[in-house]
N, CA and C atoms as an extended XYZ file, in Angstrom:
402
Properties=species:S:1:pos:R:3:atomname:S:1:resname:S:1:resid:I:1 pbc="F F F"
N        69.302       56.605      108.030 N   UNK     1
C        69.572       57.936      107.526 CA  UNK     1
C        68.743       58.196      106.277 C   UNK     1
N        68.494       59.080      105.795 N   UNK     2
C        67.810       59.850      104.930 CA  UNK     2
C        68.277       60.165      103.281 C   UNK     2
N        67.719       60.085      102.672 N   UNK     3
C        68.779       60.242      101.414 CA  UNK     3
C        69.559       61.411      101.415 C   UNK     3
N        68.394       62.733      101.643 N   UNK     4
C        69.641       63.795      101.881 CA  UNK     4
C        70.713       63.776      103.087 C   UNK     4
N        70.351       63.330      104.122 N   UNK     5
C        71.792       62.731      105.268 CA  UNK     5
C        72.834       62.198      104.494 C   UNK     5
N        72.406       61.126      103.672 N   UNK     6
C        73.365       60.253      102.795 CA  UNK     6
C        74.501       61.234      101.698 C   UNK     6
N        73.963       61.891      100.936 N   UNK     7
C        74.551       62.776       99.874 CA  UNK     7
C        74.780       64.390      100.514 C   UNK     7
N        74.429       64.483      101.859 N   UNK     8
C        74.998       65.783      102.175 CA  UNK     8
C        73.902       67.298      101.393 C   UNK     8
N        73.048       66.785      100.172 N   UNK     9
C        72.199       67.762       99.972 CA  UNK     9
C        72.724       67.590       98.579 C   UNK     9
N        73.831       67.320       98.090 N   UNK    10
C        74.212       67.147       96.835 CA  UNK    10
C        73.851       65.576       95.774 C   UNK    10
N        72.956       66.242       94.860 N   UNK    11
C        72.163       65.452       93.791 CA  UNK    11
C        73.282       64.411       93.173 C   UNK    11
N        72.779       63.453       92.976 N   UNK    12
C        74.008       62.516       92.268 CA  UNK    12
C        73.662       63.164       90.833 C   UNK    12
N        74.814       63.452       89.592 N   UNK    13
C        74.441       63.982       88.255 CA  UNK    13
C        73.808       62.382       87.658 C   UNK    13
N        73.030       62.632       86.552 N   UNK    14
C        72.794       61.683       86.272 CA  UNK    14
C        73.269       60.766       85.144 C   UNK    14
N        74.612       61.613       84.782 N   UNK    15
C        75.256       61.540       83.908 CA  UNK    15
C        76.764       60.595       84.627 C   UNK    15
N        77.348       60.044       83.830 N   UNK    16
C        79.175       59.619       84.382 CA  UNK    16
C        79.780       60.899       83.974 C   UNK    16
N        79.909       61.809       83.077 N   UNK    17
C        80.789       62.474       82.566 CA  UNK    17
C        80.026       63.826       83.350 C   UNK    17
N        81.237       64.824       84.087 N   UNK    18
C        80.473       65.959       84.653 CA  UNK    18
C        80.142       67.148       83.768 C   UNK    18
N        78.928       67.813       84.002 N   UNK    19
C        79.007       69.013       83.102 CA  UNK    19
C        79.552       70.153       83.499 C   UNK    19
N        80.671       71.031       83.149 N   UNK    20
C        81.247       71.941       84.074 CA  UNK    20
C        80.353       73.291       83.041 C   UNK    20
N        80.921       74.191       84.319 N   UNK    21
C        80.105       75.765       83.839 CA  UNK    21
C        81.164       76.611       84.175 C   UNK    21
N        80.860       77.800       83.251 N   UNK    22
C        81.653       79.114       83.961 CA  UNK    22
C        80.956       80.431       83.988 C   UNK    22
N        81.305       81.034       84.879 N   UNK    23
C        80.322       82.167       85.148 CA  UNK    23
C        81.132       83.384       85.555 C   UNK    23
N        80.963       84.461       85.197 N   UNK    24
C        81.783       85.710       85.308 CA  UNK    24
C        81.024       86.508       85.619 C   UNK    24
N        82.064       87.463       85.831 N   UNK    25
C        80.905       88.700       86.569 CA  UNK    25
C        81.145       89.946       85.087 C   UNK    25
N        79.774       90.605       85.371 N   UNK    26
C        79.589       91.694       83.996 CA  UNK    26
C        80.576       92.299       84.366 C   UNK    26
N        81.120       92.859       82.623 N   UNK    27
C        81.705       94.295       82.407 CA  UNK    27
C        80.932       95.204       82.581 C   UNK    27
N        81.186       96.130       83.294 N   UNK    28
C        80.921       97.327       83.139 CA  UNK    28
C        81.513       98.600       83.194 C   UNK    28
N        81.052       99.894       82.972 N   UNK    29
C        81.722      101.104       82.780 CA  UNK    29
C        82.952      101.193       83.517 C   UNK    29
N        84.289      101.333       83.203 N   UNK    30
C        85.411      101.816       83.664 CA  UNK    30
C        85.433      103.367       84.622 C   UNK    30
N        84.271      103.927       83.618 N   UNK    31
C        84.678      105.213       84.318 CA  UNK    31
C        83.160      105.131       85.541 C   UNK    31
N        82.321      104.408       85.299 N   UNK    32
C        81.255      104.165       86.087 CA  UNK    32
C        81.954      103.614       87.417 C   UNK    32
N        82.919      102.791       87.592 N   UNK    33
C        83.497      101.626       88.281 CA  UNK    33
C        84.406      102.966       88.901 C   UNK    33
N        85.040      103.784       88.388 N   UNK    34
C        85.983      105.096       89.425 CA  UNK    34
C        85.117      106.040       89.892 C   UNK    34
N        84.128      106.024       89.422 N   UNK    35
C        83.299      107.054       90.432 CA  UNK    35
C        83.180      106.448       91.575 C   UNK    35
N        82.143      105.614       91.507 N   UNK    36
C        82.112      104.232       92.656 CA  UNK    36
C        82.891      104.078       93.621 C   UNK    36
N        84.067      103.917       92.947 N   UNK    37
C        85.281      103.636       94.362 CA  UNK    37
C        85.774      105.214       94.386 C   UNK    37
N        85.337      106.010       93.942 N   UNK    38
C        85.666      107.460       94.213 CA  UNK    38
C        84.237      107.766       95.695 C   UNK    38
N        83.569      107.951       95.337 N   UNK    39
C        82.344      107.950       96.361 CA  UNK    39
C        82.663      106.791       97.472 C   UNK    39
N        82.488      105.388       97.256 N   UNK    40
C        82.915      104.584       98.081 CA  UNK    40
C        83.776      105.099       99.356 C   UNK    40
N        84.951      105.049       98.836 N   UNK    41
C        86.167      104.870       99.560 CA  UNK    41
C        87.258      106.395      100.011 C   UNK    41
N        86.364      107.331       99.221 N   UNK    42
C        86.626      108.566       99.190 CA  UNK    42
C        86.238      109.597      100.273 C   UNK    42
N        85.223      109.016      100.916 N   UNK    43
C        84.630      109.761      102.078 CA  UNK    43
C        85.631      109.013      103.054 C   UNK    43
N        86.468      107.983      103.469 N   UNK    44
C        87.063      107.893      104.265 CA  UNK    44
C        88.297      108.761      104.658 C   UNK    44
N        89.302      108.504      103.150 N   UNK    45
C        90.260      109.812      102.863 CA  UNK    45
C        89.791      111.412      103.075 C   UNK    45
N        88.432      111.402      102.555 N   UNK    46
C        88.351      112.745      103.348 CA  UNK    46
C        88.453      113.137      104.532 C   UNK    46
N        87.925      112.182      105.487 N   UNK    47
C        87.563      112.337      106.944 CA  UNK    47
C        89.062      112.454      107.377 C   UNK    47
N        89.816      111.480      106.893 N   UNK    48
C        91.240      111.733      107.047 CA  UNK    48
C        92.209      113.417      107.537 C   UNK    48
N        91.808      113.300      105.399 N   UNK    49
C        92.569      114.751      105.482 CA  UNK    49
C        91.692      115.971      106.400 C   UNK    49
N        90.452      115.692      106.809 N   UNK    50
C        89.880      116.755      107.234 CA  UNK    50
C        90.472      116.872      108.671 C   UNK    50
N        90.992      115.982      109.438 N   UNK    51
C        91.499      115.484      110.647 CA  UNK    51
C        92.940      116.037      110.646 C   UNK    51
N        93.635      115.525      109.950 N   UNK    52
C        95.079      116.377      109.331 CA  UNK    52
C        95.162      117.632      109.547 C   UNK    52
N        94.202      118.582      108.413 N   UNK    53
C        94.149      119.576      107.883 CA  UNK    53
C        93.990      120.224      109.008 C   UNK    53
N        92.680      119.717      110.033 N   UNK    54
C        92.737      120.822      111.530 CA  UNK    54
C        93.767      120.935      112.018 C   UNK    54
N        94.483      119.955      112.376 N   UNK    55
C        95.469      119.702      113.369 CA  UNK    55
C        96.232      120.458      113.180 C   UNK    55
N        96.900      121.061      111.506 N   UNK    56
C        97.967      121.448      111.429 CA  UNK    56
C        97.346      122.696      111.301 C   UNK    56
N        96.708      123.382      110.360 N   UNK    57
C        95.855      124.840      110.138 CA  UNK    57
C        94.944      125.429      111.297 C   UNK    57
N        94.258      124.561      112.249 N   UNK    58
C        93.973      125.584      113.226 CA  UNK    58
C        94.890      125.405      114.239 C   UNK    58
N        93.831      126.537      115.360 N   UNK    59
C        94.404      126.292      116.554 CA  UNK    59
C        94.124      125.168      117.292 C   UNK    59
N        94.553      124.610      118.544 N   UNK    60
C        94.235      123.565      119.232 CA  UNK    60
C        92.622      123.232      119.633 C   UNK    60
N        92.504      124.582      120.102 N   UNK    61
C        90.785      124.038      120.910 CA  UNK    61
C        89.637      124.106      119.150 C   UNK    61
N        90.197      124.471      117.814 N   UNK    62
C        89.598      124.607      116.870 CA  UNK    62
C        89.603      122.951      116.320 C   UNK    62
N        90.597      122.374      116.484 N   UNK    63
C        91.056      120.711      115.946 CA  UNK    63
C        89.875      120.257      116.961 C   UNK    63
N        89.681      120.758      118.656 N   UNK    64
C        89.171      119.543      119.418 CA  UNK    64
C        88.098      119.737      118.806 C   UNK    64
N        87.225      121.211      118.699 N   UNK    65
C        86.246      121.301      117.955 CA  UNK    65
C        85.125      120.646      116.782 C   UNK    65
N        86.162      120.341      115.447 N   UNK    66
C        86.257      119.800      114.677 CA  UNK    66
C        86.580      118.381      114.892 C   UNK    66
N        86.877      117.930      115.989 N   UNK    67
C        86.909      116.104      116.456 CA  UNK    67
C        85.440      115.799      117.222 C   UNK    67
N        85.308      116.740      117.888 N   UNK    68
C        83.950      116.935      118.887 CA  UNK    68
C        82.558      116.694      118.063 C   UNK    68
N        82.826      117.475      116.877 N   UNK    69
C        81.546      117.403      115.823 CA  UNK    69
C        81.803      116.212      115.342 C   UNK    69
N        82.717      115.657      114.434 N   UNK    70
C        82.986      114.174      114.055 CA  UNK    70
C        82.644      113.337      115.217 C   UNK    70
N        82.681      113.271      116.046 N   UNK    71
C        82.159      112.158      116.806 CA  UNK    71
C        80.343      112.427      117.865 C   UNK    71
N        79.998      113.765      117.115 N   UNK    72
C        78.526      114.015      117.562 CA  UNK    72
C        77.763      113.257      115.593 C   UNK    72
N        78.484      113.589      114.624 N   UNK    73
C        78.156      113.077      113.836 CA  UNK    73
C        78.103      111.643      113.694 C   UNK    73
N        78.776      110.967      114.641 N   UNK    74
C        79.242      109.740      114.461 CA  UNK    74
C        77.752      108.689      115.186 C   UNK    74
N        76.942      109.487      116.126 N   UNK    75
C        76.014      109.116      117.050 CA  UNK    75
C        74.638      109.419      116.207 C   UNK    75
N        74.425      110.392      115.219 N   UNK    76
C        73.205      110.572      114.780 CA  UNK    76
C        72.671      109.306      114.169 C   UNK    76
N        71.465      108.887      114.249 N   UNK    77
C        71.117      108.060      113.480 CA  UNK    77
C        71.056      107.827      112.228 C   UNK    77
N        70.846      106.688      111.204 N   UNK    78
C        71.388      106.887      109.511 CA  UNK    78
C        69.568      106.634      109.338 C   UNK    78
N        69.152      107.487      108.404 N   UNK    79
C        67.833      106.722      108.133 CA  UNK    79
C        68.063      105.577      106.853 C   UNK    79
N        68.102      104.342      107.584 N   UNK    80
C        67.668      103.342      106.340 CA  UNK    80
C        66.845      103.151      105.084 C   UNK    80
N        65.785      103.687      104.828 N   UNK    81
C        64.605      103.722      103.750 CA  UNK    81
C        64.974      105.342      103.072 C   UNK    81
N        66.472      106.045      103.408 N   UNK    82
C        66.439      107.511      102.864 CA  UNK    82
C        66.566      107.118      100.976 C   UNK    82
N        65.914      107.564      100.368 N   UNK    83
C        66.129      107.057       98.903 CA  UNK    83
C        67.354      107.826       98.389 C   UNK    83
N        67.680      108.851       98.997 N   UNK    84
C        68.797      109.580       98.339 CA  UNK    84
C        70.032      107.914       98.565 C   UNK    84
N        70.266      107.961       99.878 N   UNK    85
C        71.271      107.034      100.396 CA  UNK    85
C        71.351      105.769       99.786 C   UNK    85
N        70.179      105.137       99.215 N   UNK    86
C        70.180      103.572       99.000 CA  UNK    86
C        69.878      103.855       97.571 C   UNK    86
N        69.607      104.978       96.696 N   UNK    87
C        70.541      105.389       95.181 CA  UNK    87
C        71.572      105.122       95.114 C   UNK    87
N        72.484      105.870       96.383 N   UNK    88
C        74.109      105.750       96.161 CA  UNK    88
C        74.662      104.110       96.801 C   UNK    88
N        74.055      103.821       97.645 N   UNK    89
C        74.397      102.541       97.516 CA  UNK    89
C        74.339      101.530       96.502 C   UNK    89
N        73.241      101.757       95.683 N   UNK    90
C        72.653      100.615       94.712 CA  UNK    90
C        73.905      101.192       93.769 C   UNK    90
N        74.313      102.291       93.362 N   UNK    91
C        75.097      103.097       92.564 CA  UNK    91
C        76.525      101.941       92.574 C   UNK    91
N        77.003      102.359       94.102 N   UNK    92
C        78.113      101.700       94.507 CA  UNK    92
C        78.508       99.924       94.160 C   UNK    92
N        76.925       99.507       94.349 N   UNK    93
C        77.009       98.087       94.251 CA  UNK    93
C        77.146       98.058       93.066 C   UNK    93
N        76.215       98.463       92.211 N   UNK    94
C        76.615       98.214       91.034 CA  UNK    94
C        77.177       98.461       89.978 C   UNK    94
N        78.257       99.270       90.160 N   UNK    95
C        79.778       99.500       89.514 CA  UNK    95
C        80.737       99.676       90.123 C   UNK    95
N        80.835       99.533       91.528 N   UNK    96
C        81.986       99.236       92.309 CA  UNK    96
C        82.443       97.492       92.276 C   UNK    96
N        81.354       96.738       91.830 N   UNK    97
C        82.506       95.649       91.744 CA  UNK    97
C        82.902       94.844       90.981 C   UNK    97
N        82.925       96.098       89.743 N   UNK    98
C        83.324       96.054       88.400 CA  UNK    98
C        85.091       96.249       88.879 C   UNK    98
N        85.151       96.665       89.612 N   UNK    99
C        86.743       96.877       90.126 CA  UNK    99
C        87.099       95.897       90.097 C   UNK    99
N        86.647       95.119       91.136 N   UNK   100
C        86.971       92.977       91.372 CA  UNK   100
C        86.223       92.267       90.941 C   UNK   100
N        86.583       91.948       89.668 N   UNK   101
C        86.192       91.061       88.619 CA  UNK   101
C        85.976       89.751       89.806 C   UNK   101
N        85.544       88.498       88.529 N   UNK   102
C        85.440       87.521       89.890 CA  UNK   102
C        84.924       86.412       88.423 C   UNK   102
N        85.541       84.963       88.541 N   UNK   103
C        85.107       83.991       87.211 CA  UNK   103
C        84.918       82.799       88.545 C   UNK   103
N        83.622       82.442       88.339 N   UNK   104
C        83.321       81.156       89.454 CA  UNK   104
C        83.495       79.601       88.065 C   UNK   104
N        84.573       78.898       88.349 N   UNK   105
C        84.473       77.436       87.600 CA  UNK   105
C        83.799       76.281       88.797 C   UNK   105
N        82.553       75.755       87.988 N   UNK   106
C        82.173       74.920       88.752 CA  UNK   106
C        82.244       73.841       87.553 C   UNK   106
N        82.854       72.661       88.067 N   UNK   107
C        82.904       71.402       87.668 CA  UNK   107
C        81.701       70.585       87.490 C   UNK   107
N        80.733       70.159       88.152 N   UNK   108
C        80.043       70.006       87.587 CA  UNK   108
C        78.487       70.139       88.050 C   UNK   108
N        77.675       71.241       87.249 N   UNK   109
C        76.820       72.003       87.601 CA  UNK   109
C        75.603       71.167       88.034 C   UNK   109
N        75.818       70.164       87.388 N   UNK   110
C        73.946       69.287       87.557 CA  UNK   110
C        74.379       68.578       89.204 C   UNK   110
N        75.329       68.602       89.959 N   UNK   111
C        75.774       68.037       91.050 CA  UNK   111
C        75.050       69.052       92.197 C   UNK   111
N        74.363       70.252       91.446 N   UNK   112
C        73.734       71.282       92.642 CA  UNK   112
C        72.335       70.701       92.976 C   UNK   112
N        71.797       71.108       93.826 N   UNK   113
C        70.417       70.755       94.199 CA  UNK   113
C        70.099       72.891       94.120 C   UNK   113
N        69.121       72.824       93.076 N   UNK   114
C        68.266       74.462       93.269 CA  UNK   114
C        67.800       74.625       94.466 C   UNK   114
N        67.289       73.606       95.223 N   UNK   115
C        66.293       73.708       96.677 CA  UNK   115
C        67.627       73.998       97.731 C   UNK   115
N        68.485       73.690       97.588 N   UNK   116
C        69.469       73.473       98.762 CA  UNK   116
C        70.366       74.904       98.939 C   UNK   116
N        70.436       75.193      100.184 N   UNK   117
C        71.443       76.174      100.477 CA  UNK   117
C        72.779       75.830      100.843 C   UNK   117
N        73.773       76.584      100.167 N   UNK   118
C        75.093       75.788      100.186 CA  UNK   118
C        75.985       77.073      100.931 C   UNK   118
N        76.056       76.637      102.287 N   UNK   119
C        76.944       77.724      102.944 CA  UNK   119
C        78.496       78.424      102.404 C   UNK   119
N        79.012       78.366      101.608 N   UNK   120
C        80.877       78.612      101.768 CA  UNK   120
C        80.800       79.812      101.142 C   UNK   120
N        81.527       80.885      101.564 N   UNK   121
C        81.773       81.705      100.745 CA  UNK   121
C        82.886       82.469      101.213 C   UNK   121
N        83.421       83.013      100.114 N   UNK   122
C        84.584       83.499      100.593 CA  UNK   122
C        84.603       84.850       99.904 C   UNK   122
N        85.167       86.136      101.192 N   UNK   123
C        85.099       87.308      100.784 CA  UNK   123
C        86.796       87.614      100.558 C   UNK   123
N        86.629       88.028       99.843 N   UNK   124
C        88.594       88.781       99.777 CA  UNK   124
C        88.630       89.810      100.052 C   UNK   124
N        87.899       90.754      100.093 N   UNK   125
C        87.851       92.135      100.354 CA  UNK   125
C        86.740       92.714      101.270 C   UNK   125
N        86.996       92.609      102.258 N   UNK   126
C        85.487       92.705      103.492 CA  UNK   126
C        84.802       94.008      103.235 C   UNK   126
N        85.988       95.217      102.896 N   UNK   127
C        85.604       96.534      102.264 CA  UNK   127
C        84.560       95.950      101.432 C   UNK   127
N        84.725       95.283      100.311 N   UNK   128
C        83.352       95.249       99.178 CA  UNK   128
C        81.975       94.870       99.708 C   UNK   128
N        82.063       94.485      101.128 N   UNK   129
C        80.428       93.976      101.414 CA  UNK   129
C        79.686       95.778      101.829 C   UNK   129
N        78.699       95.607      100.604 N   UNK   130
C        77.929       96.884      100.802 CA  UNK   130
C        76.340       96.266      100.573 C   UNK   130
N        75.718       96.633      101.448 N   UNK   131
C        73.909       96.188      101.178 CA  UNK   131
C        73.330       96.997      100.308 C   UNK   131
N        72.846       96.641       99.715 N   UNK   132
C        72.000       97.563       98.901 CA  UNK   132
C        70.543       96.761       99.090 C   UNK   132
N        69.177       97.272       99.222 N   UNK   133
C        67.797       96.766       99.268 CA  UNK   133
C        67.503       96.985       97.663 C   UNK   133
N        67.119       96.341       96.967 N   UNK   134
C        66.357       96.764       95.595 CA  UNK   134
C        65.005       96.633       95.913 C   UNK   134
């Protein structure tokens, strides 16, 4: 076997005593961070109440109407490279997850290899995965 076979990809420290680290995620704007999840999560509630709002305020074939277009909207294509769109994304990313703070303790840091990719991750909120391209 191989040395990395042997250690799994993880560097022996070269130290006995481990060096631990802590790492947090930035503060940022409070009111930057409610727009965010205002835009975010806000176009869903709309679509909502807009669904509601037919049902009960028009007539019947006016609701199918208004479902008919929501789901011709639902088929158009999104352009990916639109700069308006991936503003508001980059927007979103970066003060929407000022909402969910996040403090990573790693025990002991010199135990990483920089070259190595270390699969685990764990999402708590699947809502928060948003792409943004920079």
């Amino acid at each position: 076997m191989s040395k990395t076979e042997e250690t799994n990809g993880i560097l022996p420290s070269s130290s006995d005593e481990p060096s631990p680290a802590i790492f947090t995620s930035k503060l940022v704007s409070p009111i930057h961070t409610f727009f965010a999840m205002i835009i975010w999560l806000g176009s869903v509630h709309l679509i909502l109440l807009l669904i509601v709002a037919s049902f009960l305020l028009l007539p019947f074939y006016q609701y199918l109407l208004v479902l008919g277009m929501l789901v011709v909207l639902m088929f158009i294509p999104i352009d990916e490279n639109s700069k308006w769109g991936l503003a508001i994304a980059r927007y979103i990313y970066k003060y929407g997850r000022g909402y969910f703070p996040a403090t990573l303790y790693v025990e002991d840091i010199k135990a990483f290899n920089p070259d190595q990719a270390y699969g685990k991750f764990y999402l708590l909120d699947p809502a928060l995965y948003v792409s943004g391209k920079k």
